[in-house]
N, C-alpha and C positions, 0 to 999 in steps of 0.2 A: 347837069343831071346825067345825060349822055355817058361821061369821064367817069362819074361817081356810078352806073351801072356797070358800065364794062370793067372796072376795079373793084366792084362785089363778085362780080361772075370771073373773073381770075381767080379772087381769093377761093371762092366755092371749090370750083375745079382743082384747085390746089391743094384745097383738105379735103376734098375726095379723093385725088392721087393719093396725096401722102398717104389717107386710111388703106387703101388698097395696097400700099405700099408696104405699109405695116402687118396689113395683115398677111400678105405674104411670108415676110421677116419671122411671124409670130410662127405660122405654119413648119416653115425651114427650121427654127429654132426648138420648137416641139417635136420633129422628124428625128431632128441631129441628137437629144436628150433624151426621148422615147425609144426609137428604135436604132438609130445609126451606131450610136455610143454602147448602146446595152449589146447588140448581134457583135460589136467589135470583140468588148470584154468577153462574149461568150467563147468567139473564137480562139482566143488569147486562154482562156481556162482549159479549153479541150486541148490545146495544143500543150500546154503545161499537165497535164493529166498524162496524156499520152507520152511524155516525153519520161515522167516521174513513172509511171507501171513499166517502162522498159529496161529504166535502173533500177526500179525494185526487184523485174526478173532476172538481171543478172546479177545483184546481190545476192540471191537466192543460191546461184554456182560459190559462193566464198565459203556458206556456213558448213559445219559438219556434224552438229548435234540435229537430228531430225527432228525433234522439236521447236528448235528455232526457223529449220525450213519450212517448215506446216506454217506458224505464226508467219512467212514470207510470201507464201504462197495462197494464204486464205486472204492477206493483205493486196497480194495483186490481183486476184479474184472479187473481192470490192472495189477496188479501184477499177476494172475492166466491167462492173455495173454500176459504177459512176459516167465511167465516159458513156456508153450506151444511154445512161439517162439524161447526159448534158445535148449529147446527138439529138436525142427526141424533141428534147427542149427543142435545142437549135430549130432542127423542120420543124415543129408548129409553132414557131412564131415569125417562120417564110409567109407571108399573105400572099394575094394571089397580086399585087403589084410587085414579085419578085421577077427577075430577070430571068431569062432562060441561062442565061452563063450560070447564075446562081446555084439553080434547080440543077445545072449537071454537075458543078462542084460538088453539092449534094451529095446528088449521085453517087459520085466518084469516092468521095469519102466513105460512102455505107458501103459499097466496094470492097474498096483496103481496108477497111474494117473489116467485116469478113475474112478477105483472104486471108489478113494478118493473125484472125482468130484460129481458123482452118490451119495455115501454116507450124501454129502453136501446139498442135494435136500430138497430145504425149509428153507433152515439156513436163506437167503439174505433176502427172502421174511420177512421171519418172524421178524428177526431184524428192518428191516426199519419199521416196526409197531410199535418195540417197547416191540412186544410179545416174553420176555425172556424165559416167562417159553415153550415156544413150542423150540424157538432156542436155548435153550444154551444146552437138551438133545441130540438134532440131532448134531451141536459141538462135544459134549463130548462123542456121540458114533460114532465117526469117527476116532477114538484112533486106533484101531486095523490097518484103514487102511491106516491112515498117517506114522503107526508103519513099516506095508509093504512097502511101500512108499522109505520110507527113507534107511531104508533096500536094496531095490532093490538099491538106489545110493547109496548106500555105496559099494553094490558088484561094482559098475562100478567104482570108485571112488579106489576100490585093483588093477581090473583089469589095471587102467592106471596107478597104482605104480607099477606095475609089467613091464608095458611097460620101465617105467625111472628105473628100476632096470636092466631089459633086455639092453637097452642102452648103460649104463653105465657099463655092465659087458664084453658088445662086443669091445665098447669102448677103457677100460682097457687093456683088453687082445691083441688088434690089436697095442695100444703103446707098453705093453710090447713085444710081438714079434721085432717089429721095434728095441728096447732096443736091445733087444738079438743078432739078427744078426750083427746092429752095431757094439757089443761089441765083436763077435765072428771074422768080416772082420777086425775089429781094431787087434786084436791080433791076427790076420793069416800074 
C-alpha cells in the first residue's frame, strides 16, 4: 500500500508539473502570436513604408509634366501620414512591460522622424513648381537623416528579434523540461 501511495503521489506531482509546464508553453505561445510576431511585422511595414516614400521622393526629380509631380508629391505626402500612423500604432501597443531599450528606440525613431521631416522643408513646394534645381539639393541632403532614420528602425527591428529569440528560447527549454521529467516518471 506504502509503493501504491508513493506511485499515486509521483504521478499527481507529475501532472501538476506537466500542467504548469503547459501552461507556460500556452503563455509563451500566446506572447510569441499576440504580440512578438505582430510588433515584428509592424516594424518590417514601417521600415518598408519608409523605404517606398524615399523612392517615391525621388521619382518625383524624373517627372516634367507638373501634373504628374503634384500626383507624386500628394502621394508621398500620404505615405508620410501613413508612417506617422503605423508609428502611433507602434507606441500604443508598447505596454508598460516594454523594455527601456525599447522605449529609447522609440524615441530615437520619433527623432529621425522629425528631423528627416524638418530636413524635407521646401522639397514639395519646390517640386510642384517644377524648380529642380532648389529640390533635388534639399533631397539629397537629407541623406545623413534618412541614414539615422533607418538606423533607429533597424535597432527596433533587433530589439524585436530578440524578443522571437527570447520566445523561443523559453519555449524550448519549458518542452524540454516537460521531456525530461516524462522521461525520468517513465523510467521510475
Amino acid at each position: 500500500a506504502l509503493v501504491f501511495s508513493a506511485f499515486i503521489a509521483i504521478i499527481i506531482a507529475l501532472g501538476v508539473f506537466l500542467m504548469s509546464e503547459l501552461s507556460v508553453i500556452r503563455a509563451g505561445v500566446l506572447n510569441f502570436s499576440d504580440s512578438t510576431v505582430p510588433s515584428l511585422l509592424s516594424v518590417d511595414e514601417i521600415v518598408f513604408e519608409v523605404s517606398y516614400v524615399r523612392r517615391t521622393q525621388y521619382a518625383i526629380l524624373t517627372y516634367s509634366d507638373l501634373q504628374q509631380i503634384r500626383k507624386r508629391v500628394d502621394k508621398a505626402d500620404q505615405q508620410n501620414h501613413h508612417i506617422e500612423t503605423l508609428l502611433d500604432a507602434y507606441k500604443a501597443s508598447v505596454g508598460s512591460d516594454a523594455t527601456e531599450h525599447e522605449r529609447q528606440a522609440l524615441r530615437d525613431i520619433t527623432q529621425a522622424w522629425g528631423n528627416y521631416q524638418k530636413a524635407l522643408n521646401g522639397f514639395a513646394e519646390a517640386a510642384v513648381k517644377g524648380d529642380f534645381d532648389t529640390a533635388q539639393p534639399i533631397l539629397a541632403g537629407t541623406f545623413n537623416e534618412f541614414n539615422d532614420l533607418t538606423a533607429a528602425l533597424e535597432e527596433l527591428k533587433e530589439i524585436n528579434l530578440g524578443f522571437v529569440k527570447r520566445n523561443r528560447t523559453d519555449m524550448l527549454a519549458s518542452t524540454d523540461r516537460v521531456t525530461t521529467m516524462s522521461f525520468a516518471a517513465v523510467s521510475a
